[in-house]
C-alpha positions in Angstrom: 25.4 9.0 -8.1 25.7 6.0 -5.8 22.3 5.4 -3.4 22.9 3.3 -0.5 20.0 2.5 1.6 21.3 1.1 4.9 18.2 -0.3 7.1 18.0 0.6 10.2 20.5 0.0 12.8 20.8 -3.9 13.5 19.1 -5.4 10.7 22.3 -6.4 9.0 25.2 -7.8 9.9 28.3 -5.4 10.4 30.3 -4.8 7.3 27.0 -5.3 4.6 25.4 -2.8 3.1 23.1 -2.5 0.2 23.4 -0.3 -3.1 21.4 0.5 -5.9 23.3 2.2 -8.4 24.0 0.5 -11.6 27.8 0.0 -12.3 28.7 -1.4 -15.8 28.7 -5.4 -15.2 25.9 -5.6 -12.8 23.9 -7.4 -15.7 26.4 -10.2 -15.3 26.6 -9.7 -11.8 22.9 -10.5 -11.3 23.2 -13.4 -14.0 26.3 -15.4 -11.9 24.6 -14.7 -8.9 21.5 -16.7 -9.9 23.4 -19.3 -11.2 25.6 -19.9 -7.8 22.5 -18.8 -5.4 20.7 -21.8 -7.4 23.3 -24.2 -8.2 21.9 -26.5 -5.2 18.0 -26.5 -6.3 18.4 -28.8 -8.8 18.9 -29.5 -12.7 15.8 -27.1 -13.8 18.1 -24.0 -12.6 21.2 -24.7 -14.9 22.6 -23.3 -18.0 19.2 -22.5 -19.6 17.9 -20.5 -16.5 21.2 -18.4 -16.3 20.7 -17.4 -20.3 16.9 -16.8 -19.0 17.5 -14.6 -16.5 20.3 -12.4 -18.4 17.1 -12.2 -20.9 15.2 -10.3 -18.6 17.7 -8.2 -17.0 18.2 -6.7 -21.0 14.8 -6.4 -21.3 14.6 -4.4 -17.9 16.2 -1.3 -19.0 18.2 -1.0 -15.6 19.9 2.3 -15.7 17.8 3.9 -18.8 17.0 7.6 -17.7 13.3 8.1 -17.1 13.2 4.2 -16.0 11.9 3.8 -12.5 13.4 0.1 -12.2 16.1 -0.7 -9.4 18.3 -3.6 -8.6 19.5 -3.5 -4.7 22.6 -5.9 -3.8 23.7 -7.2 -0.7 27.3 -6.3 -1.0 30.2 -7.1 1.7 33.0 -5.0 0.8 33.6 -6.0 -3.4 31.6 -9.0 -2.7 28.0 -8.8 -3.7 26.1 -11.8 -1.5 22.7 -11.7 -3.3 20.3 -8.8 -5.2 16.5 -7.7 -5.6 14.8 -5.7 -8.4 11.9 -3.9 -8.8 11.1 -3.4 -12.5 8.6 -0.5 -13.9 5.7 -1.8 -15.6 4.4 1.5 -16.3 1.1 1.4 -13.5 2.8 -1.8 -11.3 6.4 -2.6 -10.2 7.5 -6.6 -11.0 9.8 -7.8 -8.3 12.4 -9.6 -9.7 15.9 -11.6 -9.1 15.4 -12.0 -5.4 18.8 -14.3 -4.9 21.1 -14.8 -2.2 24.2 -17.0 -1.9 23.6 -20.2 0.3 25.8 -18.4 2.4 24.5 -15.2 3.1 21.2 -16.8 4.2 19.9 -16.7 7.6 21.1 -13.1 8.3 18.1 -11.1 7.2 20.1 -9.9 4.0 16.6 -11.6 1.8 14.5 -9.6 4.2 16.5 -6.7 3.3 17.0 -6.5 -0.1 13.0 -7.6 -0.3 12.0 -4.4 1.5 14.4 -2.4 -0.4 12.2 -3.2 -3.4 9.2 -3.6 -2.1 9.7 0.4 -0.2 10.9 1.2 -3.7 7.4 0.5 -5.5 5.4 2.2 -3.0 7.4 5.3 -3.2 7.0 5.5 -7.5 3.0 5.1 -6.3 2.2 1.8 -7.9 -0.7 0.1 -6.6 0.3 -3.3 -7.2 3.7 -5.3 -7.1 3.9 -8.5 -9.0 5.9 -11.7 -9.5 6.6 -14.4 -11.5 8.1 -17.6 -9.3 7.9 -21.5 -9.9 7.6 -24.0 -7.8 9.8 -26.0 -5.3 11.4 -22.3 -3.9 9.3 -22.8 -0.3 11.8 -20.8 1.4 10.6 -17.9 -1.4 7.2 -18.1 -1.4 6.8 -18.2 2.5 8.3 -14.7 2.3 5.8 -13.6 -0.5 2.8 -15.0 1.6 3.9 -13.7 4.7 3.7 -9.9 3.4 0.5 -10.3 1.4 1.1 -11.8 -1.9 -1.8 -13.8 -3.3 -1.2 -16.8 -5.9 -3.3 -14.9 -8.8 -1.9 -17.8 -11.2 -0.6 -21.2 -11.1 -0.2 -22.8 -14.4 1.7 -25.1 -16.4 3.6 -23.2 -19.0 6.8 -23.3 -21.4 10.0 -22.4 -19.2 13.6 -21.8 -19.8 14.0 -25.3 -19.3 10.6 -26.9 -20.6 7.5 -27.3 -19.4 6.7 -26.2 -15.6 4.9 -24.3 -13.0 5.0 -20.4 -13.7 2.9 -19.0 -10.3 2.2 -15.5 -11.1 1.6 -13.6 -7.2 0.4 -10.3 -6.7 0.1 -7.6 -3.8 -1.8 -4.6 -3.8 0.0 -1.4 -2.3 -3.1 0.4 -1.0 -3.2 -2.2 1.9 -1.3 -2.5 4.8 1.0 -5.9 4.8 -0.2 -8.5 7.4 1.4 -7.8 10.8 
């Protein structure tokens, strides 16, 4: 069953439209997408974080009946321009693998996908969404603040590529997003 969630009428440019159903190969679809919407932030997002982040999608059970997670992508025609998930933590949702191409930026397609997931979360009644970011991503973590994600933790930890920031933000659902 394919579920398309077109936003309402303007928000995206002509011809884009965002799905959620999960196709065989979207695991590797969200893996090279994170390695070329990345490729220009830097050394720590190379090999290591693309074998990190097909970790996760495995461990997300995307597609396994009776699992509330959902990846939404950005798609132009065959060409998927960037995705956003929303994984099931049993009580909370975890947004994850908010990415868009350097090209698909600036057109509200981030905004999007982010509400997608975010719209998500508060229909399966969590209460609270999390994240789990690093730093250097301003761009990213503008977008968090701006709709009511707090820092809850900023820490040094191990990463996929050594030691580094892991900034754990959270937002509850039971409160209305800042205006």
């Amino acid at each position: 069953m394919s579920r398309d969630f077109p936003p309402p009428a303007g928000t995206l440019p002509r011809g884009i439209r965002l799905r959620s159903d999960w196709r065989p190969g979207d695991r590797d679809l969200i893996v090279d997408l994170h390695r070329r919407g990345y490729a220009g932030e830097g050394l720590r997002f190379a090999a290591g974080f693309a074998d990190y982040v097909d970790l996760t999608v495995a461990e997300a059970g995307l597609g396994a009946p009776g699992n509330a997670s959902r990846v939404w992508f950005a798609e132009r025609g065959a060409e998927a321009l960037g995705c956003a998930a929303m994984i099931d933590r049993g009580a909370r949702g975890q947004l994850r693998w908010v990415v868009l191409l350097p090209e698909a930026r600036g057109f509200g397609l981030g905004k999007a996908l982010f509400g997608a997931a975010m719209d998500h979360a508060a229909a399966q009644g969590w209460r609270e969404v999390y994240l789990e970011t690093t730093d250097g991503l301003a761009a990213s973590m503008q977008m968090y603040l701006a709709d009511g994600f707090a820092v809850t933790r900023d820490s040094e930890e191990e990463l996929w590529d050594g030691p580094g920031r892991m900034i754990v933000m959270t937002r509850r659902l039971d409160k209305p997003a800042p205006l």
